[in-house]
MDTraj code that builds the backbone (N, CA, C; nanometers):
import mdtraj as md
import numpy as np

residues = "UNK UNK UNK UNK UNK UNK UNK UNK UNK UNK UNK UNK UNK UNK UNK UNK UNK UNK UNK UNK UNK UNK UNK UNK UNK UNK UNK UNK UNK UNK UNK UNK UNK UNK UNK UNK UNK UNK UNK UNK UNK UNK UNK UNK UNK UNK UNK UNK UNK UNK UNK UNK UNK UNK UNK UNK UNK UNK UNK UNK UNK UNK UNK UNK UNK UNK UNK UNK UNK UNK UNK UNK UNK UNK UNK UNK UNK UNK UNK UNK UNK UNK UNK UNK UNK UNK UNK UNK UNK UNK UNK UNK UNK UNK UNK UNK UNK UNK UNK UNK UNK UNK UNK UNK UNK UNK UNK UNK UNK UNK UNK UNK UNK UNK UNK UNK UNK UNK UNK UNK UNK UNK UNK UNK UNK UNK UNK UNK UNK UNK UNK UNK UNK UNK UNK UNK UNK UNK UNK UNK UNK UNK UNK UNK UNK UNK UNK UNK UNK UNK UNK UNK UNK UNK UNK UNK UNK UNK UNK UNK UNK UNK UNK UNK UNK UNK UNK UNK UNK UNK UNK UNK UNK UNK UNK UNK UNK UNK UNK UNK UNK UNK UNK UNK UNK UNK UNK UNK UNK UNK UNK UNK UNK UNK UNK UNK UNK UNK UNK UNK UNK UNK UNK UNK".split()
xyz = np.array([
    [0.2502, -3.1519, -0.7300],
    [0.3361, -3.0342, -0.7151],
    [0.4826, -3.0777, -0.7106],
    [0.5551, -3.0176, -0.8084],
    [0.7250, -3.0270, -0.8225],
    [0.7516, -2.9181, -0.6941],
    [0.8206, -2.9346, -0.5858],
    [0.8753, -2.8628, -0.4876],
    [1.0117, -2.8584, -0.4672],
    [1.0798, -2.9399, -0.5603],
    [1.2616, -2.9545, -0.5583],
    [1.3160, -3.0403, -0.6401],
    [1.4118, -2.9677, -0.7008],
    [1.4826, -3.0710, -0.7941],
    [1.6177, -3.0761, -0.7693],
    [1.6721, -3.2179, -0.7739],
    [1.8348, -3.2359, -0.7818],
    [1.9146, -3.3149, -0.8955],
    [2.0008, -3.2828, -0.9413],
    [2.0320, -3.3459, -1.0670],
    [2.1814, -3.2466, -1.1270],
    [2.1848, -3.2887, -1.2809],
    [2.2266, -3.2068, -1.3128],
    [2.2282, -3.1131, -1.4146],
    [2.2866, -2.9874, -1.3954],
    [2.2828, -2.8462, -1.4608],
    [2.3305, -2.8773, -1.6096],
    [2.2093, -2.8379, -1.7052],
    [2.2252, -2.8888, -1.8452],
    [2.2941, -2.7563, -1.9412],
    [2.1976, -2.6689, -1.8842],
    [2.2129, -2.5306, -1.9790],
    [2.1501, -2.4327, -1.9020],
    [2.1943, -2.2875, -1.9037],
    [2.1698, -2.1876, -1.8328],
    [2.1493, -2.0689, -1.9619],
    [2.0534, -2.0249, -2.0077],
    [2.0488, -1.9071, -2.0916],
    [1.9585, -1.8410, -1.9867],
    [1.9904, -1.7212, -1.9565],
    [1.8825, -1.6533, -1.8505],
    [1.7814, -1.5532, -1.9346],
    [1.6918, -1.6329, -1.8453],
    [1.6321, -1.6230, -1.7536],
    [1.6549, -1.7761, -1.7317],
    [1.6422, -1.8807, -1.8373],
    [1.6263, -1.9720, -1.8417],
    [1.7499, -2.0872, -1.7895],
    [1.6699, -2.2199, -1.7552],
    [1.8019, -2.3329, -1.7394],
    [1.7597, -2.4581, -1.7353],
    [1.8525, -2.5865, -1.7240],
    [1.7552, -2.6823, -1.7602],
    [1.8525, -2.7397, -1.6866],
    [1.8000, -2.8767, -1.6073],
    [1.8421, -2.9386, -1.4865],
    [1.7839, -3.0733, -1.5371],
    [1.9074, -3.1770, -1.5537],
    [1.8871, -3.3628, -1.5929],
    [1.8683, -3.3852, -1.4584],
    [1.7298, -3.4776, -1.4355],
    [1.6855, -3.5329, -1.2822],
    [1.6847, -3.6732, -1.4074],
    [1.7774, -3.8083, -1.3511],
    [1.7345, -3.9352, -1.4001],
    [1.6876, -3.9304, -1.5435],
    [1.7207, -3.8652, -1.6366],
    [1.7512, -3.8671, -1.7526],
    [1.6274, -3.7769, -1.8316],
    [1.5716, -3.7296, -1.7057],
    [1.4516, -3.5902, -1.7834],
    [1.5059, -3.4491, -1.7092],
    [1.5209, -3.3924, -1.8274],
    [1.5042, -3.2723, -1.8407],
    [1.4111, -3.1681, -1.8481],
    [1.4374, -3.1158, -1.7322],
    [1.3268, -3.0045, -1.6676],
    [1.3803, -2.8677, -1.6875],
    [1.2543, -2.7603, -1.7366],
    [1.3316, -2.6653, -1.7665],
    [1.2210, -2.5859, -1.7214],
    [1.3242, -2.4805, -1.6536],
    [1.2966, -2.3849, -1.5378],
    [1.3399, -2.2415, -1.5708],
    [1.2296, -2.1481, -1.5313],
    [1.2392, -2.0110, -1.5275],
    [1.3465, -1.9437, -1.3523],
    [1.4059, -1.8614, -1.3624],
    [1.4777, -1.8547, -1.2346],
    [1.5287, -1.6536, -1.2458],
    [1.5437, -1.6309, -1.1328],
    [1.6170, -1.4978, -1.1259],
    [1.7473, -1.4641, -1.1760],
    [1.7750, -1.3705, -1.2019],
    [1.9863, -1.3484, -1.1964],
    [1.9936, -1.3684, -1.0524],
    [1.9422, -1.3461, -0.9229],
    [1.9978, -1.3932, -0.7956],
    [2.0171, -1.5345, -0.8128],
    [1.9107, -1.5821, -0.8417],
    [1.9700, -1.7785, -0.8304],
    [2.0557, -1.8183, -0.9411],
    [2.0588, -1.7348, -1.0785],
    [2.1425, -1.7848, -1.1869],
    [2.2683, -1.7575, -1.1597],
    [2.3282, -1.6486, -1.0590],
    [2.4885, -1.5987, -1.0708],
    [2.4866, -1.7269, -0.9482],
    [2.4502, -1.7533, -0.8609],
    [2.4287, -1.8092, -0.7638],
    [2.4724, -2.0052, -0.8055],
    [2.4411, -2.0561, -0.9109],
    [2.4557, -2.1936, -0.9927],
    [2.5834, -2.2294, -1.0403],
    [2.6186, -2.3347, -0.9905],
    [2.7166, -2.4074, -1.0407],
    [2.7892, -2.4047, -1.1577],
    [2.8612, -2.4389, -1.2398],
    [2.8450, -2.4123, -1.4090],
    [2.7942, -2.5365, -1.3865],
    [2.7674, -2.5381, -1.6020],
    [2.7294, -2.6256, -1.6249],
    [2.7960, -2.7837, -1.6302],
    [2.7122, -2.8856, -1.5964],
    [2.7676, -2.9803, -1.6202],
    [2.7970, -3.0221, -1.4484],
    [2.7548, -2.9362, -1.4100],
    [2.8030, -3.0090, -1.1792],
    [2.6760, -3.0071, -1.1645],
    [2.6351, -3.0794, -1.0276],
    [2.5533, -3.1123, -0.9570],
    [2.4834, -2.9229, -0.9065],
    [2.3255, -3.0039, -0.8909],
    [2.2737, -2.8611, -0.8631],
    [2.1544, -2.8877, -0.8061],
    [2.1372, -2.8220, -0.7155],
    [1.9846, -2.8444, -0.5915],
    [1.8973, -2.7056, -0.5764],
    [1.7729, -2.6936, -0.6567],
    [1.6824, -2.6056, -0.6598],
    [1.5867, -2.6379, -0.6142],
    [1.4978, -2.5131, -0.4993],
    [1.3144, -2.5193, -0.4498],
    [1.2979, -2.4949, -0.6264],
    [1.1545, -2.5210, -0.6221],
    [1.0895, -2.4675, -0.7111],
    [0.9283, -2.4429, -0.7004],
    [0.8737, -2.3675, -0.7829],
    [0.7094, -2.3491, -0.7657],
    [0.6555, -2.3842, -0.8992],
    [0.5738, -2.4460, -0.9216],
    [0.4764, -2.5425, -1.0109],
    [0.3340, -2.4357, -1.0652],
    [0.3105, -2.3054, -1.1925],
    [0.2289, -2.2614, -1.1789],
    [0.1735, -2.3667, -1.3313],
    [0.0263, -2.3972, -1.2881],
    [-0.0639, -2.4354, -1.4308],
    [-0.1407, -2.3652, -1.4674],
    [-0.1271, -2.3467, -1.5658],
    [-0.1984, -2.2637, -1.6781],
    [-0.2883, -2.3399, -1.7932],
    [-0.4024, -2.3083, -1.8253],
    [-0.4355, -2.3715, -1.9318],
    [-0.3804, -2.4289, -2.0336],
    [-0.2726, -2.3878, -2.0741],
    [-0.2029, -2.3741, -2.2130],
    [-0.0680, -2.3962, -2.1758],
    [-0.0156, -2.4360, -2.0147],
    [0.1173, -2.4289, -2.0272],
    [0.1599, -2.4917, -1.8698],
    [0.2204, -2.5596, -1.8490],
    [0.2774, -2.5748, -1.7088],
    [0.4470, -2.5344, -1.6675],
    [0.4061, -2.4352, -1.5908],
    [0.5472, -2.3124, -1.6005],
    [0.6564, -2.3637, -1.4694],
    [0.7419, -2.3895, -1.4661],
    [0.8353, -2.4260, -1.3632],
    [0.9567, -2.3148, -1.3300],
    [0.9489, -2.3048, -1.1895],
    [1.0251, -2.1844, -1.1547],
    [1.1568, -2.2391, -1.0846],
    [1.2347, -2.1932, -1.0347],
    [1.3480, -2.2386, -0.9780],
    [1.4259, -2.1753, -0.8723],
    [1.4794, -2.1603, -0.7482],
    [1.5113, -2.0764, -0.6798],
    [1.6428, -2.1595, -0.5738],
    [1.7553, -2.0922, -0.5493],
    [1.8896, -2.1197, -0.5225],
    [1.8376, -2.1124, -0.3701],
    [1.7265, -2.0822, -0.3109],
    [1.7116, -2.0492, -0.1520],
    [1.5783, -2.0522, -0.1399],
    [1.5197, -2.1495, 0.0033],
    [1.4139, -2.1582, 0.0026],
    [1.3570, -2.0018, 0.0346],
    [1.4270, -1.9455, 0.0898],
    [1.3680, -1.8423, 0.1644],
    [1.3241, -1.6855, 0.0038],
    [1.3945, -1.7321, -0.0861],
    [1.3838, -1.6815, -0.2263],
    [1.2356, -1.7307, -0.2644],
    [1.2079, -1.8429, -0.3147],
    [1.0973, -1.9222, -0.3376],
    [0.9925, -1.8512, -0.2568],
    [1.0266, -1.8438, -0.0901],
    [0.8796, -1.7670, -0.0062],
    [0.8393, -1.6502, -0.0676],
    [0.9271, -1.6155, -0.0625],
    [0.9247, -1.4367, -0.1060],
    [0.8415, -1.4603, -0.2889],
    [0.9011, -1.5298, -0.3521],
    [0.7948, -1.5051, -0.5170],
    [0.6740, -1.5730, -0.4518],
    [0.6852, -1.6793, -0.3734],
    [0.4892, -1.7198, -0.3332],
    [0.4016, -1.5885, -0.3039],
    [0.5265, -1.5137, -0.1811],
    [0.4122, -1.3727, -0.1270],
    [0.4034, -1.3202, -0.2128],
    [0.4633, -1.2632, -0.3571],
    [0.4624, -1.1757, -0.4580],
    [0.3310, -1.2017, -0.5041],
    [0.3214, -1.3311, -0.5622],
    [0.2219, -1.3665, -0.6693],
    [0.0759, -1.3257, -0.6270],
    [0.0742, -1.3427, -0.4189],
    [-0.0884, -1.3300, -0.4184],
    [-0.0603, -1.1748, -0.3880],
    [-0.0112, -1.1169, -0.4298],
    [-0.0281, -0.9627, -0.4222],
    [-0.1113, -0.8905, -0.5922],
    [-0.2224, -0.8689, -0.5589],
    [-0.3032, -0.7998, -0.6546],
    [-0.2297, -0.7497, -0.7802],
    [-0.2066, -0.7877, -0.9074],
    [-0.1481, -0.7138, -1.0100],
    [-0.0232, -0.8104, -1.0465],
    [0.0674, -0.8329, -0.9287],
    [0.1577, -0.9267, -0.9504],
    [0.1689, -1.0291, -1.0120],
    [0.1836, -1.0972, -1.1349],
    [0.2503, -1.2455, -1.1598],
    [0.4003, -1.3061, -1.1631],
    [0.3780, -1.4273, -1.2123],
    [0.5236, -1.4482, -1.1745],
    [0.6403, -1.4072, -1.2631],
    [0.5900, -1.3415, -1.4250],
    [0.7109, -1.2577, -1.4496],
    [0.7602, -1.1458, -1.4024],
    [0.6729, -1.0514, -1.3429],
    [0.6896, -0.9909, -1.2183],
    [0.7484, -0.9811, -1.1039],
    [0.7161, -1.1099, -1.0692],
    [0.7768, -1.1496, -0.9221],
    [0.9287, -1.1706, -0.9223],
    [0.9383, -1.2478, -1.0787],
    [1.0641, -1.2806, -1.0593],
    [1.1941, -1.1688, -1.1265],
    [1.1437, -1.0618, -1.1697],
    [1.1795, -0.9353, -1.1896],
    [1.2758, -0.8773, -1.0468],
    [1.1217, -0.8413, -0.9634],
    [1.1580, -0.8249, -0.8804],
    [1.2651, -0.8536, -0.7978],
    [1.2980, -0.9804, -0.7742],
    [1.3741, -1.0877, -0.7211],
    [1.5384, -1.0968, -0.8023],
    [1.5641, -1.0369, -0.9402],
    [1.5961, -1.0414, -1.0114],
    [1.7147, -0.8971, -0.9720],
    [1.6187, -0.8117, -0.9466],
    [1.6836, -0.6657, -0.9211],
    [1.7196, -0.6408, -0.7691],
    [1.6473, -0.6977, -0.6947],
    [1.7038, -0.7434, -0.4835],
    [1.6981, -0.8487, -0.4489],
    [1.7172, -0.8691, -0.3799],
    [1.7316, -1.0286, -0.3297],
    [1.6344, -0.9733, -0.1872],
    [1.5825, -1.0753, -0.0862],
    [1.4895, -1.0811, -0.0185],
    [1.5073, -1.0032, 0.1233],
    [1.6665, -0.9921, 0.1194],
    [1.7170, -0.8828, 0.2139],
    [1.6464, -0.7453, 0.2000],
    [1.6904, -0.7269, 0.0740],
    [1.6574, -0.5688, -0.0055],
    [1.5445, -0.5674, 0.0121],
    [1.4352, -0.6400, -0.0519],
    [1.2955, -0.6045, -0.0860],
    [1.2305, -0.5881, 0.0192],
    [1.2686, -0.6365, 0.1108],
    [1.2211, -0.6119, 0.2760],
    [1.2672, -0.5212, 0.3421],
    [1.3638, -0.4314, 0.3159],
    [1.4152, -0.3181, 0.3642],
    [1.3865, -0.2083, 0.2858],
    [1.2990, -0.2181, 0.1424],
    [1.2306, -0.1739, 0.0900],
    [1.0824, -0.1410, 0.1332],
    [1.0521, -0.2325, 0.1877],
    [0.9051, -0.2195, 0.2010],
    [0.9187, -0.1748, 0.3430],
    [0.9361, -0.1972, 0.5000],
    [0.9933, -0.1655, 0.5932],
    [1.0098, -0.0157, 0.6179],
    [1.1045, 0.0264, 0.5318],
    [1.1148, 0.1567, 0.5130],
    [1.0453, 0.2254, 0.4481],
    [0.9430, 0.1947, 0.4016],
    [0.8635, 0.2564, 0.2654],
    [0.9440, 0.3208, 0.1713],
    [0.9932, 0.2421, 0.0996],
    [1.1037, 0.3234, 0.0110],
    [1.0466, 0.2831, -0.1369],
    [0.9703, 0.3445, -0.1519],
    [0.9040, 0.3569, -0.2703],
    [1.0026, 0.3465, -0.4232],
    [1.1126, 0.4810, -0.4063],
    [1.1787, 0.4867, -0.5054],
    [1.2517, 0.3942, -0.5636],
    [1.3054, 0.2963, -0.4459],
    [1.3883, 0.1995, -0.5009],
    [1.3065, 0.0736, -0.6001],
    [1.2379, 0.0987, -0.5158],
    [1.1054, -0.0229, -0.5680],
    [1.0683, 0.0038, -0.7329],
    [1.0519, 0.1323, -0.7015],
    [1.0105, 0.1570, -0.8891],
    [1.1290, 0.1514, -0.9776],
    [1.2482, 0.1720, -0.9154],
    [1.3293, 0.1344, -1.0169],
    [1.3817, -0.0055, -1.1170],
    [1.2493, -0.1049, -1.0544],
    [1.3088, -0.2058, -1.0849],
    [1.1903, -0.2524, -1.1909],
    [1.1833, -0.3106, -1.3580],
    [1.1253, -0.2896, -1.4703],
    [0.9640, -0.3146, -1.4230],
    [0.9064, -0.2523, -1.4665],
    [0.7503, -0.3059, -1.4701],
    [0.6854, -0.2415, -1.3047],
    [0.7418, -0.1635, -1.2460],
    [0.7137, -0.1538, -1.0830],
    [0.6721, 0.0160, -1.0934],
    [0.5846, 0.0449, -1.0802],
    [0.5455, 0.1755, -1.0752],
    [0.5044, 0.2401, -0.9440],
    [0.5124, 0.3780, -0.9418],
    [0.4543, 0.4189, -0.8269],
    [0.3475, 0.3577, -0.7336],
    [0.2543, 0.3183, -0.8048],
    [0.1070, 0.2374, -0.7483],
    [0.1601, 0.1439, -0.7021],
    [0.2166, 0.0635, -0.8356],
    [0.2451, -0.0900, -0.7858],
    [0.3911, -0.1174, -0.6565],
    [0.4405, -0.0075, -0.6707],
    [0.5393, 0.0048, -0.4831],
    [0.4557, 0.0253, -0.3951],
    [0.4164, 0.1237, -0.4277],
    [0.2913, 0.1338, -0.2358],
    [0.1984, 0.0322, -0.2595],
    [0.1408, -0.0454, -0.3402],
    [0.0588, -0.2034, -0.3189],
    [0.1408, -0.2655, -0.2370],
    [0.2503, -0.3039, -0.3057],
    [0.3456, -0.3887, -0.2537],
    [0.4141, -0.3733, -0.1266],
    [0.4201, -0.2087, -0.0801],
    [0.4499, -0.1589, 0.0804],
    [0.3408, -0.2513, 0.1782],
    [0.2280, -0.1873, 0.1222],
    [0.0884, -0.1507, 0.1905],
    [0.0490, -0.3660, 0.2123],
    [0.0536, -0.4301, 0.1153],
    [0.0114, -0.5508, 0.1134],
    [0.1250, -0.6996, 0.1947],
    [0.2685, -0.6355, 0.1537],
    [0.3967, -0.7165, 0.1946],
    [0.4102, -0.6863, 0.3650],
    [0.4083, -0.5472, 0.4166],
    [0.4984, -0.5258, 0.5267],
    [0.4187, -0.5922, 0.6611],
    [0.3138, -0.6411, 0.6671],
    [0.2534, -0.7021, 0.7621],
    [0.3250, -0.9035, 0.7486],
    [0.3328, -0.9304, 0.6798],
    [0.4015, -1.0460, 0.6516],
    [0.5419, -1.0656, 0.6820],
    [0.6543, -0.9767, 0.6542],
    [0.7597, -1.0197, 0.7430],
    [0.7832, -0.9980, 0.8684],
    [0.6791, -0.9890, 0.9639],
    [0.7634, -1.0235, 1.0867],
    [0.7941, -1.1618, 1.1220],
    [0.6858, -1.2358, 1.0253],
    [0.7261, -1.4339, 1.0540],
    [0.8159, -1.4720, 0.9722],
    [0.9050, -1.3952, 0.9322],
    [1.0050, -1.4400, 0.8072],
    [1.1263, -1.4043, 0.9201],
    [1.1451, -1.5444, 1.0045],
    [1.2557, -1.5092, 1.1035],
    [1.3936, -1.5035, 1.0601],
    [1.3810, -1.5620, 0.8987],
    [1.5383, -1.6085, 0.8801],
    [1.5655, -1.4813, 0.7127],
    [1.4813, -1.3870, 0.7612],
    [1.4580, -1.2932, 0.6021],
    [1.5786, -1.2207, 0.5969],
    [1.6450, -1.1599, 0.7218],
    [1.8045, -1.1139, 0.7153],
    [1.8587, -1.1912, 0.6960],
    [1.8964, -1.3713, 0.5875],
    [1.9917, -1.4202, 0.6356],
    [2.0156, -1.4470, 0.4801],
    [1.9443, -1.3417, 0.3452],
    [1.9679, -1.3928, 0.2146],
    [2.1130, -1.3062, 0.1986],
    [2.1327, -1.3458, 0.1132],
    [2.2583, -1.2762, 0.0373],
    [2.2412, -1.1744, 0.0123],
    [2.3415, -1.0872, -0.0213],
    [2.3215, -0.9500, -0.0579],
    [2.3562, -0.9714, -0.2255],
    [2.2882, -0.8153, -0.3095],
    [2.3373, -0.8452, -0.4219],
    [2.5024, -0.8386, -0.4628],
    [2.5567, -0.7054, -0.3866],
    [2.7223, -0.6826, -0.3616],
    [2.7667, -0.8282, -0.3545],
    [2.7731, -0.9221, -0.3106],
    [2.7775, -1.0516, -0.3066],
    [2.7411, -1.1478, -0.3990],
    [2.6522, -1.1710, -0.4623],
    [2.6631, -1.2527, -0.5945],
    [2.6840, -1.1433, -0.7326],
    [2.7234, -1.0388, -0.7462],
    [2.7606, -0.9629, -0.8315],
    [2.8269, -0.9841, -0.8996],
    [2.9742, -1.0637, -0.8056],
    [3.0660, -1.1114, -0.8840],
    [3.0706, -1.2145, -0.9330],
    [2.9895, -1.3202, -0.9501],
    [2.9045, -1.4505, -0.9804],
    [3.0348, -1.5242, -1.0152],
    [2.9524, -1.6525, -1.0206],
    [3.0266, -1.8007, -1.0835],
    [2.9919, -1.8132, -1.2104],
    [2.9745, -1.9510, -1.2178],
    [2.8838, -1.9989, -1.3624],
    [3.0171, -1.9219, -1.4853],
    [3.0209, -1.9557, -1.5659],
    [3.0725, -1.9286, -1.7244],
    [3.0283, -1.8606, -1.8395],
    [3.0523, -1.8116, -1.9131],
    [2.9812, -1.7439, -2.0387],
    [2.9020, -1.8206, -2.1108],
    [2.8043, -1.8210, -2.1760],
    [2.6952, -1.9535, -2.1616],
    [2.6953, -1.9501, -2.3585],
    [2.7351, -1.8255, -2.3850],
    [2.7861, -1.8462, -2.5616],
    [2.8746, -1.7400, -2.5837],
    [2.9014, -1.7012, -2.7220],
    [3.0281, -1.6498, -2.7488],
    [2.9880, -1.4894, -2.7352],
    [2.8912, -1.4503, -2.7026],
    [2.8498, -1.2922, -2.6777],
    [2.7526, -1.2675, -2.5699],
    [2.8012, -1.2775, -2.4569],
    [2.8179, -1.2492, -2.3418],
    [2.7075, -1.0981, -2.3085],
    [2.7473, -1.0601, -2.3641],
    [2.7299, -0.8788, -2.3942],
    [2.5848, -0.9120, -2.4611],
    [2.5275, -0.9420, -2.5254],
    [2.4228, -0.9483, -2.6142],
    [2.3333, -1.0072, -2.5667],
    [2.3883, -1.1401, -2.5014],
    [2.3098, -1.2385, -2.3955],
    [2.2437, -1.1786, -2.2779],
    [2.3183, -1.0870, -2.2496],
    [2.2944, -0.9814, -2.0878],
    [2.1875, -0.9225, -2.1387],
    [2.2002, -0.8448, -2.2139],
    [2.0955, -0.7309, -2.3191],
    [1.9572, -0.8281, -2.3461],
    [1.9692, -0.9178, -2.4196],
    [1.8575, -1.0274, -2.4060],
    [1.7891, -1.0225, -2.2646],
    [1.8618, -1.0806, -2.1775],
    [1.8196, -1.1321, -2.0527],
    [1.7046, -1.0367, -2.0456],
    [1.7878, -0.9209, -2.0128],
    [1.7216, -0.8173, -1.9587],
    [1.5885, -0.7254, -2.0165],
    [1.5833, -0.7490, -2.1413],
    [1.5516, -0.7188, -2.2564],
    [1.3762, -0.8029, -2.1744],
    [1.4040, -0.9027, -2.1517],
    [1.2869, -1.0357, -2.1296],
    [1.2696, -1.0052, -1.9616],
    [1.3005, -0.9310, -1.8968],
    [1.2747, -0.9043, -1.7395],
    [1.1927, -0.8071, -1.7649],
    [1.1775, -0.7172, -1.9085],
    [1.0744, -0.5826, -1.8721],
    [1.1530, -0.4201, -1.9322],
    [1.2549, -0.4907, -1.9225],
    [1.3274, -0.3430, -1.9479],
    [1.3613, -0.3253, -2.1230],
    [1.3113, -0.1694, -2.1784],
    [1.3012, -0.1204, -2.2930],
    [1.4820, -0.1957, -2.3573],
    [1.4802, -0.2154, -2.4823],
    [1.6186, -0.2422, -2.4987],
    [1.7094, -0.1268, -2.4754],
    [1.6907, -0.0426, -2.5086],
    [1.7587, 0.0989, -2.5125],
    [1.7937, 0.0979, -2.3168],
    [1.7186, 0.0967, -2.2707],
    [1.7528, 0.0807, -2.1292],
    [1.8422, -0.0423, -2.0835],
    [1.8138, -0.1355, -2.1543],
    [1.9106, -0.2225, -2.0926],
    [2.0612, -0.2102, -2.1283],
    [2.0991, -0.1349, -2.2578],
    [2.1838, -0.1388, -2.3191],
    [2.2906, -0.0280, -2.2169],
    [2.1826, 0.0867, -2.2091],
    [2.2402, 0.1747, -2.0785],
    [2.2993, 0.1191, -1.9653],
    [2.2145, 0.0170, -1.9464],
    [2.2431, -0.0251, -1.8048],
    [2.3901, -0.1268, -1.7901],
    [2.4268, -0.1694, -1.9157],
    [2.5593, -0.2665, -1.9590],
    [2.6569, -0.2006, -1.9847],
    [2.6184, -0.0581, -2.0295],
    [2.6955, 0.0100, -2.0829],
    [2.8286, 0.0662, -1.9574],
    [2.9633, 0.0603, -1.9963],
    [3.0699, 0.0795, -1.9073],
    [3.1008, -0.0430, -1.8561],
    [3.0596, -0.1799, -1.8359],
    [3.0936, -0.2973, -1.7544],
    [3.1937, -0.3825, -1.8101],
    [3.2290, -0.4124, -1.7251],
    [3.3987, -0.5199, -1.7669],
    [3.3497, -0.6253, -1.8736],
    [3.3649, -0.6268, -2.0122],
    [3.3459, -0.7359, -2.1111],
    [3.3669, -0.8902, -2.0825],
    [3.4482, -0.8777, -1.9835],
    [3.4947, -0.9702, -1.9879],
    [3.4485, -1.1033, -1.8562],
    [3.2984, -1.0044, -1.7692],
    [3.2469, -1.0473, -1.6799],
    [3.1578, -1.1805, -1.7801],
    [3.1179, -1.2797, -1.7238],
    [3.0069, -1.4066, -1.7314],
    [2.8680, -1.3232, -1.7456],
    [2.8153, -1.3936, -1.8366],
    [2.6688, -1.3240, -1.8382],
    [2.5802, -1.3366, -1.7297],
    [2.5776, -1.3960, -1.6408],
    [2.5298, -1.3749, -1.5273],
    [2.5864, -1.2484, -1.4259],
    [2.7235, -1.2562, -1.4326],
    [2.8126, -1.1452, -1.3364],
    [2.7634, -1.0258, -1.4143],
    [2.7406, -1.0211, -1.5612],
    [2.7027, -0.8622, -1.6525],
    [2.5338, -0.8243, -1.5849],
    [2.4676, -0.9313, -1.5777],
    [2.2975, -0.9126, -1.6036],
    [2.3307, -0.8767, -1.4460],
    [2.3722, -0.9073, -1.3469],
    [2.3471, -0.8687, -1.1892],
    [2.4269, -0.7272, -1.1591],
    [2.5320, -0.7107, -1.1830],
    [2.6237, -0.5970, -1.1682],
    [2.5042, -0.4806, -1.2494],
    [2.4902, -0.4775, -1.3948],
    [2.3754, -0.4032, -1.4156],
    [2.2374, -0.3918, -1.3922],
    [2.1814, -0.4957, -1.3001],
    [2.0966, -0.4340, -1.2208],
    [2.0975, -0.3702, -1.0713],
    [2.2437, -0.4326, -1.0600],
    [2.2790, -0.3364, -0.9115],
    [2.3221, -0.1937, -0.9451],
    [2.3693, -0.1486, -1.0185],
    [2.3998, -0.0051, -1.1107],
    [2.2504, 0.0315, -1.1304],
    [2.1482, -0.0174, -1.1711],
    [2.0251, -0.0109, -1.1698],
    [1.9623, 0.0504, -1.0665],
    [1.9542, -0.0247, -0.9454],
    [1.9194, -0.0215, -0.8001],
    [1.9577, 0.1074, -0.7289],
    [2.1238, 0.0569, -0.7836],
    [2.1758, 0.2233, -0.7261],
    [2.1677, 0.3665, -0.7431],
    [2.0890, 0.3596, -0.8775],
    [2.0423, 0.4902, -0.9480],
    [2.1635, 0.5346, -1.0366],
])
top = md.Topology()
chain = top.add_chain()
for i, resn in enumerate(residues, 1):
    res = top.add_residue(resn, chain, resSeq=i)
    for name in ("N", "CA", "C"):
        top.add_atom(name, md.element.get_by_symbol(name[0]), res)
traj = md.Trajectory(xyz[None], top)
């Protein structure tokens, strides 16, 4: 089991990124919370990660906070859930939110985020909310208002298209994602575009 990597930040196309540990390159699936969250490229960079095997594939995940990483473990053993899913999820709240989601039974917010339906929010109420009371440090993630305005750099020359992609690959119809970009400062990092429009998302 890969449980952490340190090294450095090769390339970031999101969802995707790739991290030099001693001259191998590992390449990792990750959220817009941990991608606005990353260094640019080319600096030093310290990710948890989770190790899923598949017949046909060994998938590597990546996460800016251990307490991020807990939260996609609880996702995955939730009935229906996998980890493109999970990391959807994670993608559209950060671990603050999703727990003040479920807590509250707030169904609506939950479905607003791609692939999450009525059913699959009350699973996720009904199966999650007994589990955080041992998550002592679960108020202490970031908010999204807070990495919104991200770091990291424009990762190619269309920024705008890249976002639309991203998002495009989280679940959401293109036509929806395009909505969801639509009005945002051009001139934001494709990470700062893909998070700001899923917090516009969130917010209804």
């Amino acid at each position: 089991m890969i449980g952490r990597l340190r090294g450095t930040l090769l390339d970031k196309q999101p969802p995707w990124l790739v991290v030099d540990v001693a001259g191998v390159g590992y390449e990792l699936e990750a959220s817009m919370t941990t991608l606005v969250a990353l260094p640019g490229v080319g600096e030093p960079v310290f990710l948890y990660t989770h190790l899923t095997v598949r017949e046909d594939a060994h998938l590597l995940y990546g996460f800016a906070r251990e307490q991020e990483r807990a939260l996609f473990r609880a996702l995955i053993r939730v009935n229906g859930i996998g980890p493109k899913l999970a990391l959807a999820i994670l993608s559209g709240m950060d671990e603050t939110a999703f727990i003040r989601c479920v807590m509250e039974d707030d169904v609506k917010s939950l479905t607003r985020l791609p692939g999450v339906g009525k059913k699959t929010a009350e699973r996720l109420i009904v199966e999650m909310r007994d589990r955080f009371p041992h998550w002592e440090h679960a108020t202490e993630g970031v908010a999204i208002a807070d990495v919104a305005s991200g770091q990291g750099d424009a990762l190619r020359q269309d920024p705008l298209a890249d976002a639309e992609a991203a998002l495009v690959s989280l679940g959401y119809k293109p036509a929806e994602a395009a909505k969801m970009l639509s009005g945002l400062d051009e001139g934001l990092s494709t990470e700062a575009m893909i998070k700001a429009a899923l917090t516009k998302r969130l917010a209804g």
